[in-house]
C-alpha positions as CSV (number, residue, x, y, z in Angstrom):
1,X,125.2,5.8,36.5
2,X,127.4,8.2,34.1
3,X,126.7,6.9,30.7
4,X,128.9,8.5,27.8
5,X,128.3,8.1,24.3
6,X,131.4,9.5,21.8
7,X,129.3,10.1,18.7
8,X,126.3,11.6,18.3
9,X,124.5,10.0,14.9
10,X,122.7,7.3,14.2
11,X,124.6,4.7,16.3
12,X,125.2,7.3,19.6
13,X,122.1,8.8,19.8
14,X,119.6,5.2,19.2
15,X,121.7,4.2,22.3
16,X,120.8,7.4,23.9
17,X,117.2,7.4,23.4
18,X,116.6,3.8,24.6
19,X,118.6,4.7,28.0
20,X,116.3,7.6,27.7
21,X,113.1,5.2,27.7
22,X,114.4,2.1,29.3
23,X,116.2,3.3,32.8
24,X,116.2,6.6,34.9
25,X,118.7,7.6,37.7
26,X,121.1,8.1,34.8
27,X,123.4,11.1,32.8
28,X,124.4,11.0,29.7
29,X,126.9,12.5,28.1
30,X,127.7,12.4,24.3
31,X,130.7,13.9,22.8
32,X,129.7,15.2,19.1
33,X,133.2,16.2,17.2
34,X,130.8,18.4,14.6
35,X,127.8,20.3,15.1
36,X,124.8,18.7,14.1
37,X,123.0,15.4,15.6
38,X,121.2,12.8,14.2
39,X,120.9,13.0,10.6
40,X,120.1,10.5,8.0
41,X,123.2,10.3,5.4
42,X,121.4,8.2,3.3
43,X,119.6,11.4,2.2
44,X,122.5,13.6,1.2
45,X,122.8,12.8,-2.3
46,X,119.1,13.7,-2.9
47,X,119.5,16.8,-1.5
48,X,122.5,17.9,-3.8
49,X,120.0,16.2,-6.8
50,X,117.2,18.8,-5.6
51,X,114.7,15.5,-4.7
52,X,114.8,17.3,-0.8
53,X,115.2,20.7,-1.0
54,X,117.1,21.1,1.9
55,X,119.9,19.7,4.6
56,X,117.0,20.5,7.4
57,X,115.2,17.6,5.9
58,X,117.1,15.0,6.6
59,X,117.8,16.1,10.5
60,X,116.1,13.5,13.0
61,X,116.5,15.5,16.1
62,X,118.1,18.6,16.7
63,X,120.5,19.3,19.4
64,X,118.7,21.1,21.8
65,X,115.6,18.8,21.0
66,X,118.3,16.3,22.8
67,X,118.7,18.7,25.5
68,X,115.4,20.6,26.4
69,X,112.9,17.6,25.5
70,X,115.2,14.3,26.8
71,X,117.9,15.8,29.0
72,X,120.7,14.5,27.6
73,X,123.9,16.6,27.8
74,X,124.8,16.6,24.0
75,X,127.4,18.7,23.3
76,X,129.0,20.0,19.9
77,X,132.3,20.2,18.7
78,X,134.2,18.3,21.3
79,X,136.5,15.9,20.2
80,X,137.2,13.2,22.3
81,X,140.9,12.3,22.0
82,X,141.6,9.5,24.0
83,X,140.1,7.2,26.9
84,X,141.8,5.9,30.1
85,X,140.5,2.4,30.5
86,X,141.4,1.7,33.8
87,X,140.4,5.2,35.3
88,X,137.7,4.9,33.3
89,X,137.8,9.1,31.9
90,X,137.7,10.3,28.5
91,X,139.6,13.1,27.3
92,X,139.5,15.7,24.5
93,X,139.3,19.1,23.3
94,X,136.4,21.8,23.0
95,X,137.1,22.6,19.0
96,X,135.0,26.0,19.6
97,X,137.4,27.1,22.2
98,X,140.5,25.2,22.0
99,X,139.6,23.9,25.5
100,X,141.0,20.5,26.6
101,X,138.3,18.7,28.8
102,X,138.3,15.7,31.0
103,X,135.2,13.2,31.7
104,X,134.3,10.1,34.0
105,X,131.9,7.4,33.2
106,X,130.8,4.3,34.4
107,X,129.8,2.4,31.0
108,X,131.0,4.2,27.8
109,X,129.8,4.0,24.3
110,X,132.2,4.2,21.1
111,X,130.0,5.4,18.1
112,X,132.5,7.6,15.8
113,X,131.1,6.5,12.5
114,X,133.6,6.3,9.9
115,X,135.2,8.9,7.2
116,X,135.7,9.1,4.1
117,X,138.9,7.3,2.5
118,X,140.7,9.6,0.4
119,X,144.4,8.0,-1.0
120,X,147.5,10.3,-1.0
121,X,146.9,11.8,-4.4
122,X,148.6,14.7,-5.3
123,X,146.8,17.5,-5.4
124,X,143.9,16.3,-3.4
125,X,143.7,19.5,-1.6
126,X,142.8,21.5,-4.5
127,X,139.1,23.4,-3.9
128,X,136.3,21.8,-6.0
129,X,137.9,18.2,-4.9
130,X,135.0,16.7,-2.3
131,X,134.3,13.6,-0.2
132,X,130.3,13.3,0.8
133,X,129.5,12.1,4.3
134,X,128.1,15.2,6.2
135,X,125.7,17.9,6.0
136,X,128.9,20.3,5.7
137,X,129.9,18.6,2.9
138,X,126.6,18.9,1.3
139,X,126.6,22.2,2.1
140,X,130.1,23.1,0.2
141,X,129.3,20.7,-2.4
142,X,125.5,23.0,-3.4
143,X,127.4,26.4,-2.6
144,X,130.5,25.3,-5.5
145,X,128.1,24.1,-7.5
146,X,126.0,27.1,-7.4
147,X,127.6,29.7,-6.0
148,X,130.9,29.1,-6.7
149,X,133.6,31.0,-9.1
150,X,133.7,28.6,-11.4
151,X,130.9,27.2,-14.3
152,X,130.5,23.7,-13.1
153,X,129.7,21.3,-16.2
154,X,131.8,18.2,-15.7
155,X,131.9,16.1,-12.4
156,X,134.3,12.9,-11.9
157,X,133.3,10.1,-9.8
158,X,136.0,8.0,-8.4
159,X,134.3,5.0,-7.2
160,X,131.2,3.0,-8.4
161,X,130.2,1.5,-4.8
162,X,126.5,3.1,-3.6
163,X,127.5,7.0,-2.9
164,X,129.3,6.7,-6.6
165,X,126.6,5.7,-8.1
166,X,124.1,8.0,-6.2
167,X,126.0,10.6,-7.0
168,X,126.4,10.0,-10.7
169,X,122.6,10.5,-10.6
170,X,122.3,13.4,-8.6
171,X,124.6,14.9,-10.5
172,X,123.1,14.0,-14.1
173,X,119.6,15.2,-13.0
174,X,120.8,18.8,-12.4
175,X,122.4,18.6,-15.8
176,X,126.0,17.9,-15.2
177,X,128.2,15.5,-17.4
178,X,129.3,12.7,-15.5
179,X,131.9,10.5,-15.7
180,X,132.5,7.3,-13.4
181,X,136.3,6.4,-13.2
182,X,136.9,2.8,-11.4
183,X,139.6,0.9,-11.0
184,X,138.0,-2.8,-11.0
185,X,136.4,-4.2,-14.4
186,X,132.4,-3.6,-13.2
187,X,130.7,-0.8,-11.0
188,X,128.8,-1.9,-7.8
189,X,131.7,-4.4,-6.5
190,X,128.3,-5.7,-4.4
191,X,127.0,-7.5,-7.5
192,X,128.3,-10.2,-9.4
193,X,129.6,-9.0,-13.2
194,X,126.5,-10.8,-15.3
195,X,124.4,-8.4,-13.6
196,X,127.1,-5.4,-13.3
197,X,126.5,-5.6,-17.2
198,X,122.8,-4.2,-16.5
199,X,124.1,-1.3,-14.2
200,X,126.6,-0.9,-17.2
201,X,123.9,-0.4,-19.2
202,X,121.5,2.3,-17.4
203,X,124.7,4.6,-16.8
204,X,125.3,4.7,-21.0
205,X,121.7,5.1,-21.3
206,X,121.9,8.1,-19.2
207,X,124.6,9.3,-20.7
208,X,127.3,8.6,-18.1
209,X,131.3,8.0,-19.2
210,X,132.3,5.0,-17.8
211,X,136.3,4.8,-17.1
212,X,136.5,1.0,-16.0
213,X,139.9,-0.6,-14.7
214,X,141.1,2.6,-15.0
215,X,143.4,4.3,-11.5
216,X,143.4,7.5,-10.6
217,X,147.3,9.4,-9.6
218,X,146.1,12.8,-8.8
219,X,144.8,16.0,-9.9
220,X,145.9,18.8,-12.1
221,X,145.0,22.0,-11.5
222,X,145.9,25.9,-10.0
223,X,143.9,25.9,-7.1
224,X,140.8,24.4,-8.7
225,X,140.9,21.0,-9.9
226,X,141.1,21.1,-13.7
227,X,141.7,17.7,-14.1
228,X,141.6,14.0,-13.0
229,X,145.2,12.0,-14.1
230,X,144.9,8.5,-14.7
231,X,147.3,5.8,-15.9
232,X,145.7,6.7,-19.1
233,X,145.3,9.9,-19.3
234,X,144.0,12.8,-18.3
235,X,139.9,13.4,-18.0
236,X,138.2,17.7,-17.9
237,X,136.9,17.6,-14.4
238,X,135.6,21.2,-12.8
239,X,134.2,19.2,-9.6
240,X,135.5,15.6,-8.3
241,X,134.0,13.4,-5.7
242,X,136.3,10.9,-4.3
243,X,134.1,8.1,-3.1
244,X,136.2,5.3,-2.5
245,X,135.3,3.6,0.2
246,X,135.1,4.3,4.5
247,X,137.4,3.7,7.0
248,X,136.1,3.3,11.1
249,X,136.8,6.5,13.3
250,X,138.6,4.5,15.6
251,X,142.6,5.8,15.9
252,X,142.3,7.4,19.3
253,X,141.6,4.4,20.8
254,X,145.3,3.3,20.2
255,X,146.5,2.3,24.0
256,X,143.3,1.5,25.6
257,X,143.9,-2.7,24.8
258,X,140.0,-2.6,22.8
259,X,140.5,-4.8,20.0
260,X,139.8,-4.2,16.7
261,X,138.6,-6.6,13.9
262,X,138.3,-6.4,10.3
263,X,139.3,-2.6,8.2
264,X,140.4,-1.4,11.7
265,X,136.3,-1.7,13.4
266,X,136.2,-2.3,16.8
267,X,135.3,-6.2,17.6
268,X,132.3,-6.4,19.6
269,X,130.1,-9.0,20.8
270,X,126.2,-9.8,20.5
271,X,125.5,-7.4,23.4
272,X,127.6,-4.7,21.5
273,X,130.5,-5.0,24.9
274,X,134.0,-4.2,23.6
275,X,136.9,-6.8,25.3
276,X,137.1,-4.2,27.8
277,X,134.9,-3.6,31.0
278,X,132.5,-1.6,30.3
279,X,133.4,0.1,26.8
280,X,130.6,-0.9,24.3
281,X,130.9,0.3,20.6
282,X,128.1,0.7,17.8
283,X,127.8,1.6,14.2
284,X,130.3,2.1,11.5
285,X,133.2,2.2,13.4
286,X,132.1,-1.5,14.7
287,X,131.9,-4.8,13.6
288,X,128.8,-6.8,12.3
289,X,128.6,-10.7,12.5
290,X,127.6,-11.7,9.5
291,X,125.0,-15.3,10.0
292,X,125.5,-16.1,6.0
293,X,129.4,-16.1,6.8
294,X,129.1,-17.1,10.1
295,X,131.4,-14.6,11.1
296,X,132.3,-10.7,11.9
297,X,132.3,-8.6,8.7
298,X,132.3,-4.6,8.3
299,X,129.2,-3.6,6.3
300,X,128.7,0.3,7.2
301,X,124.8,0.4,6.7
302,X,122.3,2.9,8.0
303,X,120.3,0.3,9.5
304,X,123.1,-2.0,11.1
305,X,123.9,1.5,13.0
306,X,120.6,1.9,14.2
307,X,119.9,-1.5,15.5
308,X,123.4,-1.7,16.7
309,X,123.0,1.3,18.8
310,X,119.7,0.5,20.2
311,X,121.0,-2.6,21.7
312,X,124.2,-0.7,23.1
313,X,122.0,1.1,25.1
314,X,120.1,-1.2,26.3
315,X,122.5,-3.4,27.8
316,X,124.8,-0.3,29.3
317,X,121.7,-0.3,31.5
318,X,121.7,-3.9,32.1
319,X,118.3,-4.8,30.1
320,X,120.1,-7.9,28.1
321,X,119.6,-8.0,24.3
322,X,121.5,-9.2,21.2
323,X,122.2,-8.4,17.9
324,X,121.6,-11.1,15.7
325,X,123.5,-10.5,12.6
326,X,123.0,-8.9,8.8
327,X,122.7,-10.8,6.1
328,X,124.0,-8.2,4.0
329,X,120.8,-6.8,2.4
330,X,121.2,-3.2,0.4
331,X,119.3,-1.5,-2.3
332,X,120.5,1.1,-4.7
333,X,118.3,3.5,-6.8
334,X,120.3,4.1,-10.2
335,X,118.7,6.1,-12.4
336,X,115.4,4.3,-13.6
337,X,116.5,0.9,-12.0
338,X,116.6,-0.4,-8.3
339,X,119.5,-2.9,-7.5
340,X,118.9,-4.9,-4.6
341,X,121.2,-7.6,-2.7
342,X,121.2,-10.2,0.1
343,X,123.4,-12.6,1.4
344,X,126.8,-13.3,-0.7
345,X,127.2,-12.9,-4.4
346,X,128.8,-15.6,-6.6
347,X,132.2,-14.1,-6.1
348,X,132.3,-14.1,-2.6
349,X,131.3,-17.6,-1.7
350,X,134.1,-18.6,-3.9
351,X,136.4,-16.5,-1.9
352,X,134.7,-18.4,1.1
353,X,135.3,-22.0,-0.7
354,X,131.4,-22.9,-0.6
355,X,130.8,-24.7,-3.4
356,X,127.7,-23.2,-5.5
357,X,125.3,-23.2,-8.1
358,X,123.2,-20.0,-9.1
359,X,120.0,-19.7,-11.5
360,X,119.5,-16.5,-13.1
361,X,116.0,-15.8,-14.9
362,X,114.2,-12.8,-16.5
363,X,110.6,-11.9,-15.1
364,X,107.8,-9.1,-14.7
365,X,107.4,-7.7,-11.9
366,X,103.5,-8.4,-11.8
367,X,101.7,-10.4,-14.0
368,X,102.7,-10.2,-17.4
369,X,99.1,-9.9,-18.8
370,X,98.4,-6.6,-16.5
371,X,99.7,-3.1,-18.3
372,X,102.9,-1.9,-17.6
373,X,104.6,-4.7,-16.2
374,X,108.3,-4.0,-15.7
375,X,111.3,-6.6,-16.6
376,X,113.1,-8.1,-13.7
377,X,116.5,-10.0,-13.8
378,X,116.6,-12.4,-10.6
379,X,119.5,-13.8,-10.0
380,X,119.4,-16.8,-6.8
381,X,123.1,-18.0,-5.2
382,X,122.7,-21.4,-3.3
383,X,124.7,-24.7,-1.7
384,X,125.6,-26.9,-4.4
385,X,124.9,-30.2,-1.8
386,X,122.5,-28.7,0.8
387,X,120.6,-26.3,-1.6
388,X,120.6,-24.1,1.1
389,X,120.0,-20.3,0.4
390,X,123.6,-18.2,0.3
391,X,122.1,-14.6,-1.5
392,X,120.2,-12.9,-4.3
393,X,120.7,-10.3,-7.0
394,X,117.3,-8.0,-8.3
395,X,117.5,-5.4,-10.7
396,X,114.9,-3.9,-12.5
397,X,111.9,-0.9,-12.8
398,X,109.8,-2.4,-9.9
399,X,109.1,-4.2,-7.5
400,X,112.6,-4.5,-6.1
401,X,112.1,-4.1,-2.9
402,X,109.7,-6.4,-1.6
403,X,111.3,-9.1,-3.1
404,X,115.1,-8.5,-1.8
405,X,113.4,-8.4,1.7
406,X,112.1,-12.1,0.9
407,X,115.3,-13.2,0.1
408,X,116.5,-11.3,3.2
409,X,114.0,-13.0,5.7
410,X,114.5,-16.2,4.2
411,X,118.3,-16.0,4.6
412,X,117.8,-15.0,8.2
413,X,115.6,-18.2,8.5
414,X,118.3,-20.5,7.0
415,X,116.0,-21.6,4.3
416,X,116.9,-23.3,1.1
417,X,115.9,-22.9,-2.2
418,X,113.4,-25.4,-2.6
419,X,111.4,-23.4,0.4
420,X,110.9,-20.2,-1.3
421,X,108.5,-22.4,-2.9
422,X,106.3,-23.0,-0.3
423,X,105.9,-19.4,0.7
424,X,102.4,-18.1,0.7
425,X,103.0,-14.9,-0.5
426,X,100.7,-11.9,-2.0
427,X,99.0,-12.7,-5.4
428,X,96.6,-10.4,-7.5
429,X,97.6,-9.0,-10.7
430,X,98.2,-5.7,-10.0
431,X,100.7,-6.8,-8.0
432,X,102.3,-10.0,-8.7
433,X,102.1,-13.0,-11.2
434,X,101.0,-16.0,-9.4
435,X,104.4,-17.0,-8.9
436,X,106.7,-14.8,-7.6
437,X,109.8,-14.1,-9.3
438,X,111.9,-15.3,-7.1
439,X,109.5,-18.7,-6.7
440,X,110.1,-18.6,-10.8
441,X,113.9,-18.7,-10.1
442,X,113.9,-21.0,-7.3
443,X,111.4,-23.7,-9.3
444,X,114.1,-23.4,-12.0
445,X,117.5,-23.9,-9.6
446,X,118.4,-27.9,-10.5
């Protein structure tokens, strides 16, 4: 069976790798529109911060690891442009030698990712304005900031969602002056306002200018970006990241009849199939079904692309699995703080019409008695009549993590509030009071 796989990141290559394992008797083919494979975004910011000291980090498996070691035709720098549906080819272009090309398959797999959104500013073409979503970018980002023509001292943000934010910091620990310019009322949209407020905090802490309902109109400069204009003003910029938001790669599927869902992703089912024979798609330029919402959302994650594309692959080779939803867990580092989320925030089960109540307390993040226990805001989202579980808010020092992935599992498990009670969890110290923060919270929901 010809197996082809547009995309060649997290979403393309899982699939790959488990057609790889799972089946033989098979070629694949993936289409990579850059030159580098399987790469973890998620790490980019840290490299520009200095945490990893280089791009090479962050690279899963090379290209001609692909090749030599699994032999899997990846290729670099072919664009696919369109697909025939019903003669089942793909077409594109060869961007290293302006080569058009021409490919059958039997079962195809869309994983283009998404880009960058950047609005029709003027003067977004200026050098020193930047997007973050590749290595490349990375790359320009490091060589203007250190070997560019130009002292870099202030950077402007536009956006507060998780690259924003990671960025701010980044940016800060290399000793740059930061400001943040959004156009809602609170950084991280993800969390509901009374714990924006703590985010709010940490970023004046550390120093950051925070430029809240404020919208950007363009940029001012003579080839380099001088400037950021607002609607109220103008704001000293030498560098600007625009991180707005992402939008699914999926344009050149115009005329094939897939349909798309939700900001433009392609709809897919449990078993990753498109609407048409034998046209699967994966990732961030897919949909995700969402079990709190009970239905299709677009939450571009790192790990929904992974799972995604793992069970791509396995059913193009007919070994039947499913995808069984997000919940919509995420966790930001910010500076001294981790903010974790699952499940809806306050805001959006209104938008939903669920009616809700929500407890929020303050805890430590092990017992109080034991040194250097770390402050902990908890805020728990639940049914108003069936007290069933709808999300959770955590920021604080430590101790974060583990306890977002409760709420996760528990979500997942359609338990209510009164149940986080009867979890048996960890207990000693060191490492917890003897009840959990989030059992503090729940045993305090009326």
């Amino acid at each position: 069976m010809k197996c082809i796989i547009i995309g060649g990141d997290a979403a393309g290559m899982s699939a790959a790798m488990q057609i790889v394992r799972n089946s033989s008797g098979n070629s694949i083919t993936v289409f990579e529109k850059g030159g580098i494979y399987s790469y973890g975004q998620c790490g980019l910011p840290y490299v520009i911060g200095g945490k990893i000291d280089s791009t090479d980090k962050v690279i899963a498996r090379t290209q001609q690891e692909f090749k030599e070691k699994y032999d899997i035709d990846a290729r670099v720098f072919h664009e696919v442009k369109s697909i025939d549906a019903k003669q089942k080819v793909v077409r594109g272009i060869n961007l290293s030698t302006g080569e058009n090309f021409e490919q059958a398959y039997d079962r195809l797999l869309i994983a283009t990712g998404a880009s960058p959104v950047v609005p029709n500013w003027e003067g977004s073409s200026l050098q020193g304005v930047f997007t973050l979503k590749t290595i490349p970018d990375t790359e320009e980002i490091l060589d203007y900031v250190y070997k560019g023509f130009r002292d870099v001292k202030d950077v402007t943000i536009i956006g507060g969602g998780y690259i924003g934010l990671e960025m701010a910091e980044s940016f800060a620990e290399i000793g740059k002056k930061v400001t943040i310019i959004e156009r809602n009322d609170q950084l991280a949209g993800i969390f509901d306002r009374d714990l924006a407020d703590l985010i709010h905090d940490e970023a004046k802490k550390h120093h950051l200018t925070l430029r809240l309902g404020e919208s950007v109109e363009g940029f001012i400069g003579n080839n380099f970006v001088e400037s950021v204009k607002t609607e109220k003003g103008e704001i000293k910029s030498d560098l600007v990241l625009i991180a707005v938001g992402v939008k699914p790669n999926t344009a050149f599927i115009n005329g094939t009849g897939i349909v798309t869902g939700i900001k433009g992703a392609i709809q897919v089912n449990s078993s990753m199939q498109t609407n048409v024979e034998d046209i699967f798609a994966a990732g961030d330029c897919a949909t995700q079904y969402h079990r709190i919402k009970e239905r299709d959302d677009y939450i571009p994650l790192g790990t929904h692309a992974n799972k995604q594309g793992q069970i791509a692959g396995l059913n193009m080779v007919n070994l039947h699995k499913t995808f069984k939803g997000v919940v919509g867990t995420s966790i930001i580092k910010f500076f001294d703080l981790s903010l974790g989320r699952t499940g809806l925030s306050e805001k959006e089960a209104e938008r939903l019409n669920i009616p809700t109540a929500s407890v929020t307390i303050r805890a430590r993040d092990i017992a109080g008695y034991y040194p250097d226990a770390k402050k902990m805001t908890v805020k728990l989202i639940y049914h108003k009549v069936t007290r069933k579980l709808l999300g959770g808010q955590i920021i604080g020092e430590s101790g974060v993590d583990k306890r977002i992935d409760v709420l996760s599992t528990a979500l997942f498990h359609n338990m209510s509030i009164d149940e986080l009670l009867d979890l048996d969890l960890a207990y000693a110290p060191p490492y917890n009071g003897v009840w959990d923060p989030i059992q503090q919270a729940a045993r305090k929901a009326k």
